[in-house]
C-alpha positions in Angstrom: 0.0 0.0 0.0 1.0 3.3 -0.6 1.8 5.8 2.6 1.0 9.7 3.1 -0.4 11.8 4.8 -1.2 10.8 8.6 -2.1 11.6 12.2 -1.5 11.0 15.8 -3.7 9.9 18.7 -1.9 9.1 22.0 -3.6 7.4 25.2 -1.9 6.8 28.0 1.2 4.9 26.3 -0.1 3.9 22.6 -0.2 5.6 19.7 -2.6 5.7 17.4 -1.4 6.7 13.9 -4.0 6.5 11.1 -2.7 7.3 7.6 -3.9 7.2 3.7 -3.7 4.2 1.8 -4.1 2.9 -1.3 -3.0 -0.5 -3.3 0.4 0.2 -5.2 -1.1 -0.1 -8.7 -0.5 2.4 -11.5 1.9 5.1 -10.7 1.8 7.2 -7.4 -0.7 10.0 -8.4 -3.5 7.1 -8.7 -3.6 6.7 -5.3 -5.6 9.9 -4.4 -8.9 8.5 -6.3 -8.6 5.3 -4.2 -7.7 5.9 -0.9 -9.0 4.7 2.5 -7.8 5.4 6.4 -5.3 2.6 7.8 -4.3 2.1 11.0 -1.4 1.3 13.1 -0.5 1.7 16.8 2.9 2.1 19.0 4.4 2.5 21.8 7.9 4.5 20.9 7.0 5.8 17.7 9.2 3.4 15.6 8.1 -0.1 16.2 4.5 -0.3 14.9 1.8 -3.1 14.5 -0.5 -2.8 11.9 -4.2 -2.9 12.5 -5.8 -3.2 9.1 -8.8 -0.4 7.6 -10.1 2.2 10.0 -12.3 3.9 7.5 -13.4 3.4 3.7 -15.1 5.8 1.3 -18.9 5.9 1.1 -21.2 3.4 -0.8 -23.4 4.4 -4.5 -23.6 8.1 -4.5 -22.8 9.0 -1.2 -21.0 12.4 -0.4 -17.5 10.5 0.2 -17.7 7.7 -2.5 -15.0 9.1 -4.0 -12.1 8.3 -1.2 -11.3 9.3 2.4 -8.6 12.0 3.2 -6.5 13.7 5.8 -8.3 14.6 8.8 -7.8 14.1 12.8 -8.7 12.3 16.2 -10.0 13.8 19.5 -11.5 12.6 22.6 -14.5 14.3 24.0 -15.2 12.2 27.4 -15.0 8.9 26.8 -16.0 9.3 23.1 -13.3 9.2 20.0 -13.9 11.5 17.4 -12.2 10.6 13.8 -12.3 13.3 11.5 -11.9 13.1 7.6 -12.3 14.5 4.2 -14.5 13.1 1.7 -15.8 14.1 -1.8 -18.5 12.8 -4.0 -17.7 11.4 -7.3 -20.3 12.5 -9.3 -19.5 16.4 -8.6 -17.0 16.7 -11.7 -16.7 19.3 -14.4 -15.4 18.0 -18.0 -11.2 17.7 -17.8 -11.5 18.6 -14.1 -10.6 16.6 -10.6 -13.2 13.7 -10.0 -15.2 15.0 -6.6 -14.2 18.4 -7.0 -16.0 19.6 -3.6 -14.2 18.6 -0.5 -16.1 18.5 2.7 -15.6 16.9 6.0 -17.3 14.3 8.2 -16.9 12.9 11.2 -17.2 9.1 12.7 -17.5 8.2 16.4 -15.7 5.3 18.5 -15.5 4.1 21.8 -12.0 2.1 21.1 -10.1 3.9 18.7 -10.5 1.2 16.8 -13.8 0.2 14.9 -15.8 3.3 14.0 -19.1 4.0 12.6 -19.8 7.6 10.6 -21.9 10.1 11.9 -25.4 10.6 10.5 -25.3 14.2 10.6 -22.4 13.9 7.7 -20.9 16.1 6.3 -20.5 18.0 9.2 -18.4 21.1 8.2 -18.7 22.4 4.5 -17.0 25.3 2.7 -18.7 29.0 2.9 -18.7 31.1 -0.1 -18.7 34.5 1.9 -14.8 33.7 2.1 -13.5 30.6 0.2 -13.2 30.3 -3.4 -15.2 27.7 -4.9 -14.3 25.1 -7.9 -15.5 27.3 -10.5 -12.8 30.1 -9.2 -10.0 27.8 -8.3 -6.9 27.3 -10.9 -7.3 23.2 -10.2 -10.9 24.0 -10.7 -11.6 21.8 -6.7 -13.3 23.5 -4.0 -10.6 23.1 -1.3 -11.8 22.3 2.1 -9.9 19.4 3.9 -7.3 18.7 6.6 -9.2 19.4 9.2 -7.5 19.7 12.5 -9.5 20.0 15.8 -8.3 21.4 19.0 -9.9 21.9 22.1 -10.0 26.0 23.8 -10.4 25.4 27.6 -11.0 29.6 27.9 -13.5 29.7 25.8 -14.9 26.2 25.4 -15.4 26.1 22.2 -13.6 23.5 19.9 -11.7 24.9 16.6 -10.9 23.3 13.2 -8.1 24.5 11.0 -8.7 23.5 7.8 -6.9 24.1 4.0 -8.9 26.4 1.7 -8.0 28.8 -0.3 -9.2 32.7 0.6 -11.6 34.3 -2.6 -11.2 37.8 -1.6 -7.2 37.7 -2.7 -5.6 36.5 -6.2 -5.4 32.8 -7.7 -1.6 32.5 -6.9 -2.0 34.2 -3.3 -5.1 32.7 -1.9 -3.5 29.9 0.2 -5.1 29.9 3.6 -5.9 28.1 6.9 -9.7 28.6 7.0 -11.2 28.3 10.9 -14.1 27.2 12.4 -15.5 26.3 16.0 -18.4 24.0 17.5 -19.6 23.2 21.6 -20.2 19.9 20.2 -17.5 18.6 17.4 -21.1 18.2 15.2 -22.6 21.6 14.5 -19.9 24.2 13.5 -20.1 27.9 12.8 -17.4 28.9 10.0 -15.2 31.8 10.4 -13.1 34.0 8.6 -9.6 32.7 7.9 -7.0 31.9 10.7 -4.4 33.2 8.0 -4.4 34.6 5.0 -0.9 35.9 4.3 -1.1 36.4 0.4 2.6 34.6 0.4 1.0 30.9 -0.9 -1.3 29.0 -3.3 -1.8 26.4 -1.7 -1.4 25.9 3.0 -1.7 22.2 3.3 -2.0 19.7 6.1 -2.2 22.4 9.6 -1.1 21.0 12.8 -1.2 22.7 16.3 1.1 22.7 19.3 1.4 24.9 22.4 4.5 25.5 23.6 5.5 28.2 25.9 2.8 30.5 25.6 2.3 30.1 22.2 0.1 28.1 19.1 2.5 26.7 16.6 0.6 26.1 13.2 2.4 23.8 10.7 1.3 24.0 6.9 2.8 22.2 3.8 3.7 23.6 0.9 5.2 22.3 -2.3 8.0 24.4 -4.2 5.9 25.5 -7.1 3.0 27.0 -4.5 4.8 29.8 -3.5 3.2 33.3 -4.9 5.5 35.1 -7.3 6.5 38.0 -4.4 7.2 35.6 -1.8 10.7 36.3 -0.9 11.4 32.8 0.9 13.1 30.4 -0.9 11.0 27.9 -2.9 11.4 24.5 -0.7 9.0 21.7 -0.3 8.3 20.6 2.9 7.0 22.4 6.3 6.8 25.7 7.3 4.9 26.8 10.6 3.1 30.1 11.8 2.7 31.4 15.5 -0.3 32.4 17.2 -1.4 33.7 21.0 -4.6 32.0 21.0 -6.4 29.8 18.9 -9.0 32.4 18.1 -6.4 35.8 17.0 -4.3 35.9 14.2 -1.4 33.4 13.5 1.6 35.2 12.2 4.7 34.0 9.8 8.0 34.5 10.9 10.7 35.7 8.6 12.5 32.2 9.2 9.8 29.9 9.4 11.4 26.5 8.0 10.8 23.3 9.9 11.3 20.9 7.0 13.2 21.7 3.6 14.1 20.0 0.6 16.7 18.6 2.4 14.4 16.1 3.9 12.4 14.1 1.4 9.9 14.1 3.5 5.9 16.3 2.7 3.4 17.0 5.7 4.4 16.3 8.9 3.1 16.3 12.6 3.7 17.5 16.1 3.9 14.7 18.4 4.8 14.5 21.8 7.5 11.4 22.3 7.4 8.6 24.6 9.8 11.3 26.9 7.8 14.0 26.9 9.1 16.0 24.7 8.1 17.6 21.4 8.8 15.6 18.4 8.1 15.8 14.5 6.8 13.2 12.1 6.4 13.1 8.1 6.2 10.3 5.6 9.0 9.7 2.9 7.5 11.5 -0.1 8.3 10.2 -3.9 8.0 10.9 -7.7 4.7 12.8 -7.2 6.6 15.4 -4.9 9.7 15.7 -6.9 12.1 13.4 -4.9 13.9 10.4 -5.8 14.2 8.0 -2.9 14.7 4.4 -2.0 11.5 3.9 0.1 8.9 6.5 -1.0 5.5 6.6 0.3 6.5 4.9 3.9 6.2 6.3 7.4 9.5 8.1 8.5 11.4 8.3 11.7 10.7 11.1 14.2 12.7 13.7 14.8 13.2 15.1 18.6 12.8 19.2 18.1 14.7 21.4 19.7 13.4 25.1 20.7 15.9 28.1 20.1 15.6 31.3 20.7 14.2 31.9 16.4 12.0 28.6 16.7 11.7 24.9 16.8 14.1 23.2 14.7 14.9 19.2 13.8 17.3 18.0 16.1 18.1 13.8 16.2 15.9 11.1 15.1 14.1 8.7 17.6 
């Protein structure tokens, strides 16, 4: 099966991972129309057991026939929470992306391990007062996926991050984190973006994690979805953005590199390892993201980070 993009669940000392799949027929990009949730668990991060399907795409014409992708897991008492993106196959234009509308659902557990979708689904669904739509997208797909749910104990509401792309700015500069917050993970209020910096056509993949004080808000980005003006160099891989609160604005720092091309490596995760401390995981990226490599499409290592004064940065694998 082919590898990519993932998430983290920890209890007690397991981890959960759950990651796209796909059989490894045809050549990498096939995978996207075919993919379902797999599952694996650990308890250091490096050995892992595998623990089959978690979650497959929808039957007939349902609104995620058309594959599962990237989403998160959360606890809410002693419920699990699996979030995910699906589209519907049917919603194509000629020459265009099959399931061009993304949306996101939700299904429930009580084992983080067999799960049953929410009726309600989908449960979170682009708005047009900010997001661009297929029909004003240059990949003619209405982007809304990725979500990634985390809890505000001041307010007590619960926020999603998720990858969309801002109408109100150019095609090449509308790259954002939209944001959006529920008192119940199942009814949710959209909101204006988290960020909208102008800098990228594409902000893939967010992932939070408080550190001293502050949000830190990973997004992916591939070399050729920088805007023109951007004056950082053109690298795939991770960059991050900082925030005081999950509700204000999330800024970029001038140096905000966490993964570059020197790691062949696209989307990655916070994760906190079996020590306690903050780690970093991404899967070894292929062909499809411009890398040549001996394993592509396979879980990677961890890396232990280590906070500087300028930022987190990779320090030694697990």
């Amino acid at each position: 099966m082919y590898f990519w993009d993932f998430w983290l669940f920890r209890e007690d000392d397991t981890y959960y991972l759950y990651h796209l799949q796909a059989p490894r027929v045809g050549d990498e990009g096939t995978r996207h129309f075919n993919a379902s949730v797999g599952h694996a668990t650990s308890t250091d991060l490096v050995e892992w057991s595998h623990e089959g399907t978690a979650l497959v795409s929808g039957d007939g014409d349902a609104w995620d026939d058309a594959g599962t992708w990237t989403g998160c897991t959360v606890s809410d008492g002693d419920r699990y929470y699996l979030f995910y993106t699906g589209r519907r196959g049917r919603e194509t234009v000629p020459g265009g992306f099959p399931g061009h509308t993304q949306r996101i659902g939700v299904a429930v557990s009580d084992d983080l391990r067999n799960w049953e979708k929410h009726d309600a689904n989908p449960v979170l669904e682009h708005d047009g007062e900010w997001y661009a739509d297929h029909t004003e997208t240059f990949d003619g797909t209405t982007p809304w996926r990725d979500p990634e749910v985390v809890y505000d104990e001041d307010s007590g509401y619960w926020y999603a991050f998720v990858t969309a792309r801002d109408r109100r700015k150019p095609a090449g500069e509308r790259g954002c984190i939209a944001r959006a917050r529920s008192t119940d993970l199942v009814d949710w209020e959209v909101l204006p973006p988290a960020c909208s910096l102008g800098n990228y056509a594409k902000m893939e993949v967010p992932d939070l994690h408080y550190h001293d004080g502050r949000w830190y808000l990973l997004f992916s980005v591939k070399r050729d979805e920088y805007a023109e003006d951007n004056p950082r160099e053109r690298e795939t891989g991770v960059r991050y953005l900082v925030g005081d609160s999950l509700s204000g604005a999330f800024r970029e720092p001038t140096d905000n590199l966490l993964m570059g091309d020197d790691v062949p490596g696209f989307t990655g995760r916070w994760v906190e390892t079996p020590g306690g401390d903050t780690g970093f995981a991404t899967w070894t990226a292929g062909p499809e993201e411009g890398y040549d490599t001996d394993h592509p499409y396979t879980f990677a290592r961890p890396w232990r980070v280590e906070w500087t004064d300028d930022g987190p940065e990779l320090g030694e694998r697990l």
